[in-house]
C-alpha positions, 0 to 999 in steps of 0.5 A: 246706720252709723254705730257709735264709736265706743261700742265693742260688740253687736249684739246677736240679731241686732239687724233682724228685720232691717231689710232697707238699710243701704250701708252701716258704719261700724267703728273700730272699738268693735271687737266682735260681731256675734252671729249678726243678721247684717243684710246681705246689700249694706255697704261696711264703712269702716277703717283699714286697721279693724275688726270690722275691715276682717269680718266684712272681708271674711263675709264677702261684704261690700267695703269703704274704706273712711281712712280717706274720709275720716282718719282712724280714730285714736285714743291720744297718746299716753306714753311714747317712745320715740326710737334714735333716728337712725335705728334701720333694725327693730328686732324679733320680740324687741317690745314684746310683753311690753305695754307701759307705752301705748304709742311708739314712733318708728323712724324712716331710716328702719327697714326691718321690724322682728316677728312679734317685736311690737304688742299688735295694740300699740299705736304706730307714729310714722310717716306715709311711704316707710316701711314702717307704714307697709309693715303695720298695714300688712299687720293690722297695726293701728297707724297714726301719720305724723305730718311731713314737717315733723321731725325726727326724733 
């Protein structure tokens, strides 16, 4: 069972019932899984930087990860910031309260991002092996890699 994306919550009792389905793949617009009969043998497909991740996780559920099959769905970005290439530092509350950007691009050269620096719904740009990618992995951020071939800012 695939849900569509755009969907953010499932509805109580949605699966009732449904004692042969093998795996349900949720998108990342789900917001809240309310008191939800998902049978205990599905396997959650969804995307590391989720609720759905959390919920499967906090319920014991079997998970796959489609990051490696399908990137993490994004909204295009709207309005970026792109930081100086050589900032190595981005300060506690640094962006906090701020949503007049919804993506920001994090150079390779940062190796220390402040508590509460960035709104947790900001799409992080940067490239794979950063700390920037550590540190939005470990932070639940939604991450969109930029291609090796891309420049700094």
């Amino acid at each position: 069972m695939v849900i569509p994306d755009g969907i953010t919550e499932i509805p109580n009792h949605t699966f009732d019932g449904c004692t042969n389905m093998k795996e349900i793949t949720i998108p990342v617009t789900i917001q809240s899984i309310n008191n939800t009969l998902i049978p205990e043998a599905p396997i959650i497909k969804t995307w590391h930087n989720s609720y759905p991740k959390e919920w499967a996780i906090q319920n014991n559920r079997m998970i796959h990860y489609m990051d490696e099959i399908t990137p993490t769905p994004l909204p295009d970005p709207v309005n970026i910031i792109h930081l100086p290439s050589k900032l190595t530092t981005i300060g506690d509350s640094a962006f906090e309260g701020c949503n007049s950007f919804d993506t920001i691009t994090i150079p390779n050269a940062v190796e220390t991002i402040g508590d509460k620096a960035i709104e947790p719904n900001i799409v992080i740009n940067t490239w794979r092996n950063t700390y920037a990618e550590e540190w939005s992995l470990s932070n639940n951020r939604p991450i969109r890699y930029l291609d090796e071939d891309t420049p700094q800012p």
